[in-house]
Each structure stands twice: as C-alpha cells, then as structure tokens.
ZAMARGU-4260 file (C-alpha; in steps of 0.2 Angstrom, whole numbers, plus 5000, padded with zeros to 4 digits):
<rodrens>
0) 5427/5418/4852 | 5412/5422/4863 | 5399/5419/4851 | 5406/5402/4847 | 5405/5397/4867
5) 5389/5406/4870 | 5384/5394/4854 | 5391/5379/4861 | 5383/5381/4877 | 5365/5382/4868
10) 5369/5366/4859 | 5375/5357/4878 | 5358/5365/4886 | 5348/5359/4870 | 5357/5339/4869
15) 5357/5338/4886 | 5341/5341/4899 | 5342/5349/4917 | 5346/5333/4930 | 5329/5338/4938
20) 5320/5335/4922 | 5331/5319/4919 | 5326/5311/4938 | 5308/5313/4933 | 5310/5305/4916
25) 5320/5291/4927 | 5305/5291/4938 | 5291/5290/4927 | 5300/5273/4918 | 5303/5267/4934
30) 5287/5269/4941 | 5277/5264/4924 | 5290/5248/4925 | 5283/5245/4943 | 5265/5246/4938
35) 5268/5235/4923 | 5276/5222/4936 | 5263/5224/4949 | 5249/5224/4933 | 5256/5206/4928
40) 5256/5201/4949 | 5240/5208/4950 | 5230/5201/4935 | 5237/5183/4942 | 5228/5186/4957
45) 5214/5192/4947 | 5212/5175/4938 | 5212/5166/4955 | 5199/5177/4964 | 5188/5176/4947
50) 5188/5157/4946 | 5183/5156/4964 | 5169/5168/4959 | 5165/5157/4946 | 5164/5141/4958
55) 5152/5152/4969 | 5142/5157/4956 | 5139/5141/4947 | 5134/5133/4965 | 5125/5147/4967
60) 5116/5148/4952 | 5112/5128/4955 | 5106/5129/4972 | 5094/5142/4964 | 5086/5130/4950
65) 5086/5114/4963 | 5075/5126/4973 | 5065/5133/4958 | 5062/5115/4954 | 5058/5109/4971
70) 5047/5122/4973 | 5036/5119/4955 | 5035/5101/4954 | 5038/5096/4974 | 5049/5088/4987
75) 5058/5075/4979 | 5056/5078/4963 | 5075/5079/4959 | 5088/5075/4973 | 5108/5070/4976
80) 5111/5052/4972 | 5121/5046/4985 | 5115/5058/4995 | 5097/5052/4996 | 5089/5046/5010
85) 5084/5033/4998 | 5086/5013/5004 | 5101/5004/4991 | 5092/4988/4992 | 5077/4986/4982
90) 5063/4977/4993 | 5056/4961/4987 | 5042/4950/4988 | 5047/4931/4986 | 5042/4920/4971
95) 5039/4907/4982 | 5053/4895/4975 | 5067/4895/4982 | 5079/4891/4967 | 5072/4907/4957
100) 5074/4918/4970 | 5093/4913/4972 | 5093/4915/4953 | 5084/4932/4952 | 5100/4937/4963
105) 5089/4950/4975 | 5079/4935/4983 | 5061/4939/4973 | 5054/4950/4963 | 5058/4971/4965
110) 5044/4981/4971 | 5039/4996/4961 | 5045/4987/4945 | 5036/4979/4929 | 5037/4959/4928
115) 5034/4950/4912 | 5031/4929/4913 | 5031/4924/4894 | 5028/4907/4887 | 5019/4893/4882
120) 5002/4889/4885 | 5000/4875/4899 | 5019/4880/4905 | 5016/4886/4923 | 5014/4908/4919
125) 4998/4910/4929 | 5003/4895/4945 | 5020/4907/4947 | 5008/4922/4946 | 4998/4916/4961
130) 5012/4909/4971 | 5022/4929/4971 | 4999/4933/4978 | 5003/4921/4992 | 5019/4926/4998
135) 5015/4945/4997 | 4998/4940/5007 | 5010/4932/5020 | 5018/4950/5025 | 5001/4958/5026
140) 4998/4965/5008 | 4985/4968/4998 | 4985/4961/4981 | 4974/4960/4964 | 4971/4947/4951
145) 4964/4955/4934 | 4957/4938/4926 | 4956/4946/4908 | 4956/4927/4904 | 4941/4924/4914
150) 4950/4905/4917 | 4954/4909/4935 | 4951/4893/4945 | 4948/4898/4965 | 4953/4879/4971
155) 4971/4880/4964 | 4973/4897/4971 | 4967/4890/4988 | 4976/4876/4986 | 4994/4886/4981
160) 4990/4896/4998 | 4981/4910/4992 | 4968/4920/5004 | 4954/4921/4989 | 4944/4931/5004
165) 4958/4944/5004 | 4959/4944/4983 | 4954/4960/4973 | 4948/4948/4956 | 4941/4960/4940
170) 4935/4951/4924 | 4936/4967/4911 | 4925/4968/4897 | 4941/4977/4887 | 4959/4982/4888
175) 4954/5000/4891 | 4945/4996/4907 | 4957/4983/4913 | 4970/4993/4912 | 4961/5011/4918
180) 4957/5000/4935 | 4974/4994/4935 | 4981/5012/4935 | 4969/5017/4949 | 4972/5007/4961
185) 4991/5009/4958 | 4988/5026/4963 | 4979/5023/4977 | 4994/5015/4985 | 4987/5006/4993
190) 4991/4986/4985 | 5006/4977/4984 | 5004/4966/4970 | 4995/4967/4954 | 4994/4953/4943
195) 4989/4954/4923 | 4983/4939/4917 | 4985/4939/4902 | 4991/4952/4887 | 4989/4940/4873
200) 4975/4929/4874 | 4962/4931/4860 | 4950/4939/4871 | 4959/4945/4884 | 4964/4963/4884
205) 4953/4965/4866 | 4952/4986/4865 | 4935/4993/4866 | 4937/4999/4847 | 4939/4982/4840
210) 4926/4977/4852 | 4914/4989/4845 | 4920/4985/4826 | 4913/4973/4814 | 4920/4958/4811
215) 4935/4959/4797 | 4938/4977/4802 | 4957/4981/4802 | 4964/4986/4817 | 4983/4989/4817
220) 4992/4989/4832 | 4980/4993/4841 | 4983/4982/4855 | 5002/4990/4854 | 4998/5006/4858
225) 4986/5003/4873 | 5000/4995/4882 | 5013/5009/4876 | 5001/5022/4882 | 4998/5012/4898
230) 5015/5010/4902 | 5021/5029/4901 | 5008/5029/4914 | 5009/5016/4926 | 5029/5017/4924
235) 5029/5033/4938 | 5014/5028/4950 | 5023/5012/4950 | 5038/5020/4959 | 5031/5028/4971
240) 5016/5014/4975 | 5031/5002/4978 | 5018/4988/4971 | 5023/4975/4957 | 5016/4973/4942
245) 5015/4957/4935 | 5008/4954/4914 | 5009/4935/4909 | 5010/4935/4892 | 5011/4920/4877
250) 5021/4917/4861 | 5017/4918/4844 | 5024/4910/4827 | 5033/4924/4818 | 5030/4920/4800
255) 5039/4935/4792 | 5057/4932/4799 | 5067/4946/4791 | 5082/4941/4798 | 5085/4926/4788
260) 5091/4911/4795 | 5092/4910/4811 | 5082/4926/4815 | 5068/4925/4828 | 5054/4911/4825
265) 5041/4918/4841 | 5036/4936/4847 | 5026/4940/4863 | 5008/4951/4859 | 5007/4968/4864
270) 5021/4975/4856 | 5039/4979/4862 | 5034/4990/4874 | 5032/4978/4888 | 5050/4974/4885
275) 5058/4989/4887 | 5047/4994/4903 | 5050/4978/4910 | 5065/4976/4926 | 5061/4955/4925
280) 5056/4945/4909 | 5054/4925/4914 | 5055/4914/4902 | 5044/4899/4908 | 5043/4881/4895
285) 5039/4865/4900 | 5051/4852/4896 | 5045/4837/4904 | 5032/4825/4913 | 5031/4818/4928
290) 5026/4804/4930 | 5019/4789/4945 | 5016/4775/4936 | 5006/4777/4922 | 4999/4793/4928
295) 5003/4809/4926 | 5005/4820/4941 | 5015/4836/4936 | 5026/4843/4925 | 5046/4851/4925
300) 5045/4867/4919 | 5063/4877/4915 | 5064/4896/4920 | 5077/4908/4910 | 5079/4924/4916
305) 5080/4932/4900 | 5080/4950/4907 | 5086/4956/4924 | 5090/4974/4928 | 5096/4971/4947
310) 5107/4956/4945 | 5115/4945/4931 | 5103/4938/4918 | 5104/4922/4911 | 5101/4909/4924
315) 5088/4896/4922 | 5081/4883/4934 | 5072/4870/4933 | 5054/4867/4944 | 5044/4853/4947
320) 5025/4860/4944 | 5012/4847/4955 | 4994/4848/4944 | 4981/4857/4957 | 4996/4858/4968
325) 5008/4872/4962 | 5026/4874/4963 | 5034/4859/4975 | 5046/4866/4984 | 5050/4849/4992
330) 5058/4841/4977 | 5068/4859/4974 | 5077/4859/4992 | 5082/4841/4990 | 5090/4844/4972
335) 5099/4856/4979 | 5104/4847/4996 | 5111/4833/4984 | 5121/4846/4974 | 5130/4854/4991
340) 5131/4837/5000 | 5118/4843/5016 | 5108/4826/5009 | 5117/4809/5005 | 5109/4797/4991
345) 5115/4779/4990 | 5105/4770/4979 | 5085/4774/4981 | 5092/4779/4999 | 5091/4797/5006
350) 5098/4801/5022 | 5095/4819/5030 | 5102/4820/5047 | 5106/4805/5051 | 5088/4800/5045
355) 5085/4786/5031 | 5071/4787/5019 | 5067/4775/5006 | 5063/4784/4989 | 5061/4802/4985
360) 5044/4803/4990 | 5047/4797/5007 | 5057/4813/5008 | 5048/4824/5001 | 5032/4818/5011
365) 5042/4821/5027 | 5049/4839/5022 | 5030/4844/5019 | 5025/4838/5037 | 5042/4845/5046
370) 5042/4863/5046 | 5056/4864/5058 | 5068/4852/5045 | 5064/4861/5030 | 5066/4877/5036
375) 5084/4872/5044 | 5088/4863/5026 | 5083/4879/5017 | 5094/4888/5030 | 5109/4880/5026
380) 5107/4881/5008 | 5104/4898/5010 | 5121/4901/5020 | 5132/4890/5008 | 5125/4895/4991
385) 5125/4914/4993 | 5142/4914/5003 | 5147/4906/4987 | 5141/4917/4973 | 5149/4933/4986
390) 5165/4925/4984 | 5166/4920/4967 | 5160/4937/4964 | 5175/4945/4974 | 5188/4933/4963
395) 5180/4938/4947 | 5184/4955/4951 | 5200/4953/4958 | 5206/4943/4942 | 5199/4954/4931
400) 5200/4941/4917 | 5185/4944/4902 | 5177/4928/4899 | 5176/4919/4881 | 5160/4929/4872
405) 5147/4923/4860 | 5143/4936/4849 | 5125/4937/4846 | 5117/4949/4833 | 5109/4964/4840
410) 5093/4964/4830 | 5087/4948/4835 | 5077/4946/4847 | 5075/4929/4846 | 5073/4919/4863
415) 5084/4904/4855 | 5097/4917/4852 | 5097/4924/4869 | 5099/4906/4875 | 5117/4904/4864
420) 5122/4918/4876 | 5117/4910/4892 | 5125/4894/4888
</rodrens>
C-alpha cells in the first residue's frame, strides 16, 4: 500500500511541475506575447520613421546633384520653374503693324526666339523685315541686315524709317560665312535684331562646297544640313542674347506629292529644320492691287500666322503695302475704327470726332500729319480689342464647350491644309 502511494506521488510530481516553475513558464508566454505586441507597435512606427528618412534622403540626395550641376556647368544652368526669378512675359519688339501685333497675341515678335516670313516673291517678306529694324532702333537697339540677296535698296529702308547709319549690312559670299557671322554677333550680345534675307534665293546662302564645285556636281541636302547645324547653335545663344532672329524665306513647286490628292503642292528651302526651331512662321501672299486711277500704287498683302508658340495660331490680316512706302498703317487703324464704330462712314463720308472727311484718302492724309489723333485712335482700339479677346477668353473657359474640329492629316504639311484649319 505504500509502494502504490509512493508510486502515485511520482506520477503527480512527474504530470504536474512545481508552481514556481509554472509562473515562469506563465511568464515567459506573457512576456514573449508582450514583445510580439510591442514588435507589431514598434515596426509601425518603424515604417513612419523610415519614410520620413526616405523624404529626407531623397531631398537630400537632390539638393546634392542641383549643386553638383550648378557647380559643373554654372549658375543657372537648371533651376525651379515657378521659382525662378525669370519674367512670365516674353519681351517684344513691335512689327510695326498694328493689326499683326494684335493678332500675334504678345503685341510683336518674342525676343530670344526664331522668326520665319515665308512666301511669294514680291509679297512684302523683306518690307515686314525692315519695319520689326525700325521699331527695334526706336528703343535704342542695335540691329543687323545680312543681305545674302545683295537686293537690299537703302531708300526704301530710309523711307520705312530705318537708321541705315545705325545698320550692321553683310553681303556673304556663302552660307557658311553668313551664318558663322550671324552666330558671332549673337554671341556677343550685344544686337537686338538679326535679320536673314534670304534662305532660298538661288544664290543666296549657296554653301561654300557647292560654291567651289563644278557645275552639274550633286550636292544633296547640302543646304539642309548647314541650317540644321546652324540652328542647334544659334538656338541657346539665342536665349540668353535675348535678340531675334528673323530668316525670310520663299516657296517652291513640290512636284513629287506623295500624299496623293490633296497632299502639299509647295515647300520652303532649307529643309525642315527651320520649321521646328521656329516660335513664329508668317505666311505673307499678296492678294490684291491697289489702285488710283489707272496707276498702281501698292498692293493688299494677307498675313496667316501659320505657327505661333505664345498665343493662338491661325489668325490672318490683311495689310495695305504702299510701293517705296512700306506697310500703311493709316488705312489699318481706319478699317479697324470702322469695324468697332470709333469712325462713322456714310457714304464716301468719314467722320472721326466729330470731324468730316471726304474720301478715304482725306483721312488717311490727316492721320499721317496728326500724331496726337492717331495715337488716341490706336489707343482706343487698343483698349476695346484686347478687353475683348480677355473676355471671350474667360467665357470660353468658363463654358468649356469643345468647338466643331476639321480634321486635317498629320503628314501634310501643306499651307492650303493648315488654312482648312484656320477657317
């Protein structure tokens, strides 16, 4: 009977542990249980505290290369968009009409930009070219006329208003010379306006190699790639020069029209390349006479903003062009006084302010002598036309209606086609 308790208190001992060694093992799960708890609280926290190290070191690590670039290439050289001391306005010079800078939406042509004025011969590129030289003299700048033509006439650049004593003229042998002094004064900084004049005429911009060829040599593209090559460098000294580069440039047939029907019938020379470094492309045809009597005095020339990278594109006007005269800008502010009822026409009648003047020229003749009426009449146009196109802006906006689109295909490059678009 002993032995069988003695046995049974083995088993008890055996089954059952002492109560210290029983707290302990309570312990142990209870403390392993807290750990796990405060693992799980602790590695949420960690995830916080990393991605805030993270932020850090990514702006850190940012800072680092903004400075390592700064300190390779310059101040300036990369900076913070809006953060830029940079002015949002583009400065301009004027175009000397007052209807295409209203249309060009930024009141003239950009400075630090590329200009393309493409047409026709006889259609006004070169008259519009000197006119953009006279208004850029009347701030003080300097400006340069490469006559590649070797057509430039002095008494119709006097007689636009041009300082010839203050004109840089260059008549280049080639295109490799024209365009080397073109990029050296660029960089000089020194001029505000440099005009081309012009990229496609036969022997205008010739390069030296076809120059130094014999006759029937094949020269492909060669022209193309000495204005690629110059534009990948003027584009940058361009920028900082602030000064405005103005190419006139002609049409040609296009005989090979892959595009089938409807495909583009004319090209400008020099290859595409003026295209794409281009901010402004004119489109300048003249498409009309003008006429006193029998005699011809001038011609209406139609401006379509094919390109435009500051404002909407699109817009055309139409200019009166005075033979050794220029651009009137006479007959411009009365068409527009008509339109916005600041001048009164009954019959061959014009009244202005109360004033009464038989016939159109009568007008115009005393708009050219009264400084102090034309400039209130282009005052008030001013007012009344760009109020206007601020609030239809802020209408189109707030509508937010999509207007009916023409679709137009993407490979042509067809002027006509462009012009489907506009209307």
């Amino acid at each position: 009977m002993a032995r069988l308790l003695q046995n049974a208190l083995s088993i008890k001992r055996f089954l059952l542990p002492p109560q210290g060694y029983r707290s302990g093992l309570l312990g142990a799960s209870s403390q392993l249980c807290n750990f796990s708890s405060k693992g799980r609280k602790k590695s949420k926290s960690d995830g916080s505290d990393s991605g805030g190290e993270n932020m850090s070191k990514k702006d850190l690590a940012l800072q680092q290369a903004l400075d390592q670039i700064t300190d390779s290439f310059g101040k300036g050289s990369i900076m913070w968009l809006g953060r830029s001391g940079a002015p949002r306005n583009v400065e301009v010079v004027s175009t000397g009409s007052f209807s295409l800078d209203l249309a060009l939406g930024t009141g003239g042509f950009p400075k630090g930009r590329v200009v393309e004025i493409y047409g026709p011969e006889a259609s006004g590129k070169t008259t519009l070219a000197l006119h953009v030289i006279a208004e850029a003299q009347k701030q003080g700048g300097y400006c340069v006329f490469v006559d590649a033509e070797h057509a430039l006439d002095p008494t119709l650049a006097q007689a636009i208003g041009v300082k010839t004593e203050n004109l840089l003229l260059s008549q280049p042998d080639c295109g490799e010379q024209a365009l080397s002094l073109v990029d050296t004064l660029i960089r000089s900084g020194s001029v505000d306006v440099v005009v081309v004049d012009s990229v496609s005429k036969v022997a205008a911009l010739v390069p030296k190699g076809e120059l130094d060829g014999e006759m029937g040599d094949a020269h492909m593209a060669m022209q193309a790639r000495l204005m690629s090559q110059a534009l990948r460098k003027l584009s940058h000294s361009l920028s900082l020069s602030q000064a405005i580069l103005i190419f006139t440039n002609q049409v040609r047939a296009k005989l090979s029209t892959f595009g089938g029907f409807g495909g583009p019938q004319e090209v400008t020379c020099g290859g595409n390349a003026l295209k794409f470094y281009a901010s402004v492309r004119l489109n300048v045809r003249r498409i009309g006479l003008i006429k006193k009597g029998e005699e011809t005095v001038g011609s209406q020339v139609q401006v379509k903003i094919v390109k435009n990278k500051l404002a909407p594109p699109f817009r055309t006007v139409l200019l009166e062009l005075e033979f050794g005269k220029g651009l009137c800008r006479e007959s411009e502010l009365i068409d527009l006084g008509l339109k916005n009822k600041f001048i009164i026409k009954s019959g061959s009648h014009y009244n202005l302010n109360g004033q009464n003047f038989h016939g159109k020229d009568a007008l115009k003749r005393f708009l050219s002598e009264d400084d102090a009426a034309r400039e209130e009449l282009a005052l008030k146009l001013r007012e009344k036309l760009v109020d206007a196109v601020e609030h239809k802006e802020a209408e189109t906006e707030a509508l937010n209606e999509s207007p009916t689109e023409e679709i137009v295909s993407p490979d042509s490059t067809d002027e006509d086609a462009v012009t489907a678009v506009g209307a």
